[in-house]
MARSE-18870 format. One record per residue (C-alpha): residue number from 1; y negated, x negated, z negated. Coordinates in steps of 0.001 Angstrom, whole numbers, m for minus. Each point is the difference from the previous one (the first is absolute). Example, Ala and Ser with C-alpha at 12.3 -4.5 7.8 and 13.67 -1.06 7.14 Angstrom:
+-----+---------+---------+---------+
| pos |       y |       x |       z |
+-----+---------+---------+---------+
|   1 |    4500 |  m12300 |   m7800 |
|   2 |   m3440 |   m1370 |     660 |
+-----+---------+---------+---------+
***
This chain:
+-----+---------+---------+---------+
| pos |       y |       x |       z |
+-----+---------+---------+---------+
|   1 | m132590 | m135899 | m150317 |
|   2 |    m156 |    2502 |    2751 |
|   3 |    3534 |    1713 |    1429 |
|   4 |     128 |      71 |    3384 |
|   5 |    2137 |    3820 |     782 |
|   6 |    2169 |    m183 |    3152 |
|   7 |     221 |    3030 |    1740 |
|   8 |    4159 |    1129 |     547 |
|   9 |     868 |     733 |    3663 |
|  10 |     787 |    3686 |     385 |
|  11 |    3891 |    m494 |     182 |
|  12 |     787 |    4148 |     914 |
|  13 |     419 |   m1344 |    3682 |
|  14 |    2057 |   m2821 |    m923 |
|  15 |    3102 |   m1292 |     935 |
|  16 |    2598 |   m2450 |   m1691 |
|  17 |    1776 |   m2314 |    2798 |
|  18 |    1765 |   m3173 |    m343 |
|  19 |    m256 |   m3172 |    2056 |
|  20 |    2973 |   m2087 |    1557 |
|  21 |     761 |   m1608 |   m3280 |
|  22 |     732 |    3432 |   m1912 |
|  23 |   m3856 |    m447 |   m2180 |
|  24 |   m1782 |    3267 |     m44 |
|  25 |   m3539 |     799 |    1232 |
|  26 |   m2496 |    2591 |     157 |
|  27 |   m1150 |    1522 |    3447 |
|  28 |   m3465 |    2088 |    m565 |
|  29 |     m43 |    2225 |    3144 |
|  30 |   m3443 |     345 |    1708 |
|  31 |   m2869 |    2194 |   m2275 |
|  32 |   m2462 |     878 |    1880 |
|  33 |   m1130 |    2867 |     527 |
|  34 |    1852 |    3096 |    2781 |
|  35 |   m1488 |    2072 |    1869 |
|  36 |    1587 |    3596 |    m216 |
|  37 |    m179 |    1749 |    3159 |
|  38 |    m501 |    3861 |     112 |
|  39 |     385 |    2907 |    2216 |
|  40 |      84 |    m902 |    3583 |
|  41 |    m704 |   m3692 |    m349 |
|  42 |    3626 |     207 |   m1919 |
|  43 |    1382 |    1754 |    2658 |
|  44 |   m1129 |   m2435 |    3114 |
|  45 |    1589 |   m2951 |   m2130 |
|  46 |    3264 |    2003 |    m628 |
|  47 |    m120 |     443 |    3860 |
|  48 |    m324 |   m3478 |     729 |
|  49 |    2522 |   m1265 |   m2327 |
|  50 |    2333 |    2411 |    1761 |
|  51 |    m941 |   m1308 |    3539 |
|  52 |     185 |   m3575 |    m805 |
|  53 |    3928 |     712 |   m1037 |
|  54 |     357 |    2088 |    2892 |
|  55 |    m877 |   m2781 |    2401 |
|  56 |    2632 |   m2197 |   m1654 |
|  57 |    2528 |    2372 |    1321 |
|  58 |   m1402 |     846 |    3339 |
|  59 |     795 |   m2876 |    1597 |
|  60 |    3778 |     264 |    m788 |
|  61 |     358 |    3351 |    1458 |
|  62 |    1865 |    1149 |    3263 |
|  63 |    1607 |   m1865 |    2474 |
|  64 |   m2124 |   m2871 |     318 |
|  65 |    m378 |    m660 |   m3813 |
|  66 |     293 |   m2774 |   m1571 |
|  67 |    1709 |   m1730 |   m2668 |
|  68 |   m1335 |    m569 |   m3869 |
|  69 |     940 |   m3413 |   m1806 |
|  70 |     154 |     592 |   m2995 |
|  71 |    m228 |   m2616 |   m2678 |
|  72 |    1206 |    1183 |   m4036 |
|  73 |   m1456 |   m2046 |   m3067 |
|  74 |    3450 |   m1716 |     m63 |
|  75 |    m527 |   m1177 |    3510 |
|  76 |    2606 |    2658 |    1060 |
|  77 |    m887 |     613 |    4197 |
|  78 |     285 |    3627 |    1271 |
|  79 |    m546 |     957 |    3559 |
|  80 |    m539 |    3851 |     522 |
|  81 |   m1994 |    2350 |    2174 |
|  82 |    1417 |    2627 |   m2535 |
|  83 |   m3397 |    1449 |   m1243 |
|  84 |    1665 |     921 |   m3832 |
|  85 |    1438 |   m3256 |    m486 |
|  86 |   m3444 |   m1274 |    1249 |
|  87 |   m2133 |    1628 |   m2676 |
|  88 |    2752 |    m384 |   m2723 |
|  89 |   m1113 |   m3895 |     133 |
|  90 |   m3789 |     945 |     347 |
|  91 |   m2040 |    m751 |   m3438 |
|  92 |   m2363 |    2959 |     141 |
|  93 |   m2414 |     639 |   m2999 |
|  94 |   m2364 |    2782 |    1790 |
|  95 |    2177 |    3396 |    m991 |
|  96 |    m402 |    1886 |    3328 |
|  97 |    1768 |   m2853 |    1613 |
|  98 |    2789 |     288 |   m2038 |
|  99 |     315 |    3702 |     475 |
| 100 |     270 |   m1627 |    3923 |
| 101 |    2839 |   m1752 |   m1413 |
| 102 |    1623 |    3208 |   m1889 |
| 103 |    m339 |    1832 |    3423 |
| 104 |    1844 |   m2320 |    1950 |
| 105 |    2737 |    m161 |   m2805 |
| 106 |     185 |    3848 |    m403 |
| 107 |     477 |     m99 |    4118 |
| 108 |    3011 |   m2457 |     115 |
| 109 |    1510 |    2434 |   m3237 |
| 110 |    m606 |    2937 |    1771 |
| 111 |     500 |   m1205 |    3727 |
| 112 |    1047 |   m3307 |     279 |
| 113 |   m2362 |    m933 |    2782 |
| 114 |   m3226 |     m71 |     931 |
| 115 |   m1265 |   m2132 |   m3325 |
| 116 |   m2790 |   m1350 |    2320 |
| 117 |    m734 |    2578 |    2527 |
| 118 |    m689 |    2570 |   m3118 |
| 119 |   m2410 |   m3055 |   m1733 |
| 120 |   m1785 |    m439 |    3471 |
| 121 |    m449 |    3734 |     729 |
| 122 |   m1517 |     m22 |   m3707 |
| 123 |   m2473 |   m2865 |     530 |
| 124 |   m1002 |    1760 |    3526 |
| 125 |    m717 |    3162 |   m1650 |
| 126 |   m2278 |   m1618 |   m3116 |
| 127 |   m1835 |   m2255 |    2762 |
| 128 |    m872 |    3114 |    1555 |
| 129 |    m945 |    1604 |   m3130 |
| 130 |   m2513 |   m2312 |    m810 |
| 131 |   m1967 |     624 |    3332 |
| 132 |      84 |    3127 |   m1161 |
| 133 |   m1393 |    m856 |   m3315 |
| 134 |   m2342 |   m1509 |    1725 |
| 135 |   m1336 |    2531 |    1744 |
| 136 |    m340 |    2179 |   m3274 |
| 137 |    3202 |    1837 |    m194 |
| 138 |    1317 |     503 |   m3571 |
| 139 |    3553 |   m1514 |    m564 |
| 140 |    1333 |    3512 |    m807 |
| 141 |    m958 |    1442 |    3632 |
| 142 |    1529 |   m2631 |    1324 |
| 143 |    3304 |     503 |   m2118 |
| 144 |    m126 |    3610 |    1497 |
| 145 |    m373 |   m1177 |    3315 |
| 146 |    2873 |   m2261 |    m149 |
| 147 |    2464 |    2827 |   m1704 |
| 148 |    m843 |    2527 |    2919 |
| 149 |     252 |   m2670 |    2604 |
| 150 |    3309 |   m1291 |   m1266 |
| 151 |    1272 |    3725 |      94 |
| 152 |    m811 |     470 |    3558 |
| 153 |    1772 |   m3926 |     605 |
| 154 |    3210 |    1391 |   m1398 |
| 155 |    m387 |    3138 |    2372 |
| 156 |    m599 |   m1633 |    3109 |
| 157 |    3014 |   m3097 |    m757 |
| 158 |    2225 |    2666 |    m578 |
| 159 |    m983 |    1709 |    3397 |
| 160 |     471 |   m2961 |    2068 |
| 161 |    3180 |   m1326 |   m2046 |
| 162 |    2963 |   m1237 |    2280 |
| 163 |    3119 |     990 |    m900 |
| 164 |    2692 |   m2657 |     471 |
| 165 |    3611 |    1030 |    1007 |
| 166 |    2996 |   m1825 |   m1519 |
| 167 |    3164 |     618 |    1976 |
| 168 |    2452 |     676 |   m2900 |
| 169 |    3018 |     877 |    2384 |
| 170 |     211 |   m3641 |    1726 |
| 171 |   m1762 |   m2077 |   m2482 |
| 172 |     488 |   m2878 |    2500 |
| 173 |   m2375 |    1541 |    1757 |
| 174 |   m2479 |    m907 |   m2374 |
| 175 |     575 |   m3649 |     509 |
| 176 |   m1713 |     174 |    3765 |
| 177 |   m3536 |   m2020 |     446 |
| 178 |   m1084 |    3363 |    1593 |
| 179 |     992 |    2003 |   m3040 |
| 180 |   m2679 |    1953 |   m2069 |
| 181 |    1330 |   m1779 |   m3500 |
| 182 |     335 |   m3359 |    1865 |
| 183 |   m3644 |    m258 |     854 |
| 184 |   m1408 |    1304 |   m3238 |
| 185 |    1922 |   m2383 |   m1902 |
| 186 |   m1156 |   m2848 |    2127 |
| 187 |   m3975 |    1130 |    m242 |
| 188 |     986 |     m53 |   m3800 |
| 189 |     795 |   m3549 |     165 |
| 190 |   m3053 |    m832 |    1939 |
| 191 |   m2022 |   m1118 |   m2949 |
| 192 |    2529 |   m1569 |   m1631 |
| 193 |    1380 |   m3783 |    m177 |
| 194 |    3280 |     898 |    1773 |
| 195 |   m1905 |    1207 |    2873 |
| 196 |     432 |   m2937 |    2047 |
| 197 |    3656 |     696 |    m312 |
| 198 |    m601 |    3705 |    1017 |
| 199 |    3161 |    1299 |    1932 |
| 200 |    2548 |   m1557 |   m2455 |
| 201 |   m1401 |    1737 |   m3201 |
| 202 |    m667 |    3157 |    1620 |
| 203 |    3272 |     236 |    1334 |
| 204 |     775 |    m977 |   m4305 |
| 205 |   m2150 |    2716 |   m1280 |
| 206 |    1535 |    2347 |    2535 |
| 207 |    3261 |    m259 |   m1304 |
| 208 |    m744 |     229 |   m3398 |
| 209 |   m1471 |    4034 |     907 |
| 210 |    2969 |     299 |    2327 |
| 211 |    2420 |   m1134 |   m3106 |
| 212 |   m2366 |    2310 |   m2290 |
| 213 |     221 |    3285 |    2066 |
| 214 |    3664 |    m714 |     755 |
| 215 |     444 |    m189 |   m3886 |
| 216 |   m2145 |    2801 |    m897 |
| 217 |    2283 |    1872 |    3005 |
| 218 |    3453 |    m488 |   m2305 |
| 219 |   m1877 |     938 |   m3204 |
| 220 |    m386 |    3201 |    1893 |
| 221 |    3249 |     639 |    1045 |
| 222 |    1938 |   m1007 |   m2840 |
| 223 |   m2265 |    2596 |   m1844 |
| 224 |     728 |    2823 |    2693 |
| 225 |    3926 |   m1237 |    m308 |
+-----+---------+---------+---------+
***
């Protein structure tokens, strides 16, 4: 009598799971065959990952941006236009997204703003890279071209910089509508939730300098005493 051999599932991609009753089964992930991409074709993909995360964000930035909802496994709502906390809920597998993610985490460490303005600027730059790739332009060139033009950014912001006065002998002063501090705390708050509120939590956030300076003021003196 003939045996009939079964062939065994390859198991390498498998995963154990168990259903709502606590009995275990196997999940065999999907086998077939990948395609590898290489050179530039790897490239143009990273790019468009990159852009698709970027247009997440760019609708929540400035003034007129709006809100995210956003909805944890647990059923946990969130609603943010902060564009860290956005991506920290974001399941990304492609790994140039994620370094998306990194950047806007290293830019709330470092500066505490601008989590989705730096993301946005980012996707900007890679959509115009891949015209440029387009074209013919090797990735390094363009890498170049974006190091020397960011050089001659920094020169020119620095050039046309504004610098803000803070009257430190009345601090009242501070306080005015008119005041230099006054109306760059309330652009500030333009983007934000509280904005509709705007007069009332600048006048807050005003205070809190004013209490700050006046501190920083006795520090001063009682080291001079």
């Amino acid at each position: 009598m003939a045996q009939q051999r079964m062939e065994m599932p390859d198991l390498s991609n498998a995963i154990v799971a168990q259903d709502e009753m606590g009995r275990p089964f196997i999940i065999v992930r999907d086998q077939g065959s990948k395609t590898r991409l290489h050179g530039i074709d790897a490239v143009k993909s990273h790019i468009l990952a990159a852009r698709a995360v970027s247009s997440i964000l760019k609708t929540s930035l400035g003034p007129r941006g709006l809100d995210k909802i956003l909805i944890s496994p647990d059923g946990e709502i969130n609603i943010t236009n902060d564009g860290a906390t956005i991506l920290s809920q974001m399941e990304l597998s492609n790994e140039i997204a994620k370094l998306l993610v990194e950047l806007s985490k290293s830019q709330d460490d470092e500066i505490g703003d601008g989590t989705t303005g730096v993301v946005v600027l980012a996707g900007a730059l890679l959509d115009k890279s891949y015209e440029l790739i387009e074209k013919g332009i090797h990735p390094i060139k363009i890498a170049n071209g974006y190091d020397k033009a960011s050089k001659i950014a920094v020169s020119n912001l620095e050039k046309i910089a504004d610098t803000i006065k803070i009257n430190t002998e009345n601090l009242e002063d501070n306080l005015n509508p008119d005041s230099e501090l006054f109306k760059s705390a309330k652009t500030s708050l333009g983007s934000k939730i509280v904005s509709k509120c705007h007069d009332q939590f600048t006048k807050m956030a005003v205070e809190t300098v004013k209490k700050v300076v006046l501190y920083q003021i006795l520090k001063l003196l009682e080291v001079l005493q």
